[in-house]
N, C-alpha and C positions, 0 to 999 in steps of 0.2 A: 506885491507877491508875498506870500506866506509858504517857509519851509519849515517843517516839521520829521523826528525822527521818533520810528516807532518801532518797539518789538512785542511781538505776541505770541505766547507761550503754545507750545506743539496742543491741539483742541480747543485752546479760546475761539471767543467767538465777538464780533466786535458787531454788536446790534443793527439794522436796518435805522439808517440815517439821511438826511440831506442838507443842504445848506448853500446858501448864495453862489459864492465863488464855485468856479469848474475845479474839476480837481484828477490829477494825475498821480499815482504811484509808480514809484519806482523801486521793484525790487531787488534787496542789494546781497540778501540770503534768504536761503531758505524755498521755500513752497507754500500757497493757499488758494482757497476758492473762493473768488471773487463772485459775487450776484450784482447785478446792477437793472435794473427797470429796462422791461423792454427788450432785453438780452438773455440770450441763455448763457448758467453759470461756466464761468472759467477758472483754468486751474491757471497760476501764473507762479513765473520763479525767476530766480536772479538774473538779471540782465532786461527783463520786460517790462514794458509798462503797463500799465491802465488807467485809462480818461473815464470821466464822468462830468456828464454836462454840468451848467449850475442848475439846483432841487432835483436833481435826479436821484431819486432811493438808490442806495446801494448798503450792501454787508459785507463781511467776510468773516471766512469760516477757518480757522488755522489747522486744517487738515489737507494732509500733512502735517505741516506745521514744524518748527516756530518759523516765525515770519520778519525779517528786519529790512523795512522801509522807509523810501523819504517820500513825503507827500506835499505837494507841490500845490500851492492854492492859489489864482489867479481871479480879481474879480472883486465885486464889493462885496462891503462888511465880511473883511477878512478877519475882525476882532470878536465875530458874534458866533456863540457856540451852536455846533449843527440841534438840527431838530431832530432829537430820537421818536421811532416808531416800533411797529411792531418786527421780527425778522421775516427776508423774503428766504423762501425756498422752495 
């Protein structure tokens, strides 16, 4: 497992991405909108999660915003950086 902590400023925007491991956020403040493949976009805020398969595209849009999460990576090549894409919307 791979835990990581992240903040993103109130309109960042954190590109369409995917990568090996599953992966969950957990947010600890804040407000944003999650995209994920397959799904219509979600707005999520402190106390919620969100899953995302392993290679599943997803973004997020920190609107609202700012956004301070831990993200939770389960799965192989947890050492290998995601692959950026174009953004969904």
């Amino acid at each position: 497992m791979r835990i990581s902590i992240g903040y993103w400023g109130a309109g960042q925007h954190y590109d369409e991405h995917s990568h090996a491991p599953e992966e969950t956020y957990l947010i600890l403040a804040g407000r944003a909108q999650f995209f994920s493949e397959g799904r219509a976009m979600r707005e999520a805020g402190a106390g919620e999660t969100v899953h995302h398969a392993p290679h599943q595209k997803h973004a997020i849009c920190m609107t609202p915003g700012p956004l301070l999460a831990a993200a939770f990576w389960r799965g192989e090549d947890l050492l290998k950086k995601s692959d950026l894409g174009r953004e969904l919307g």
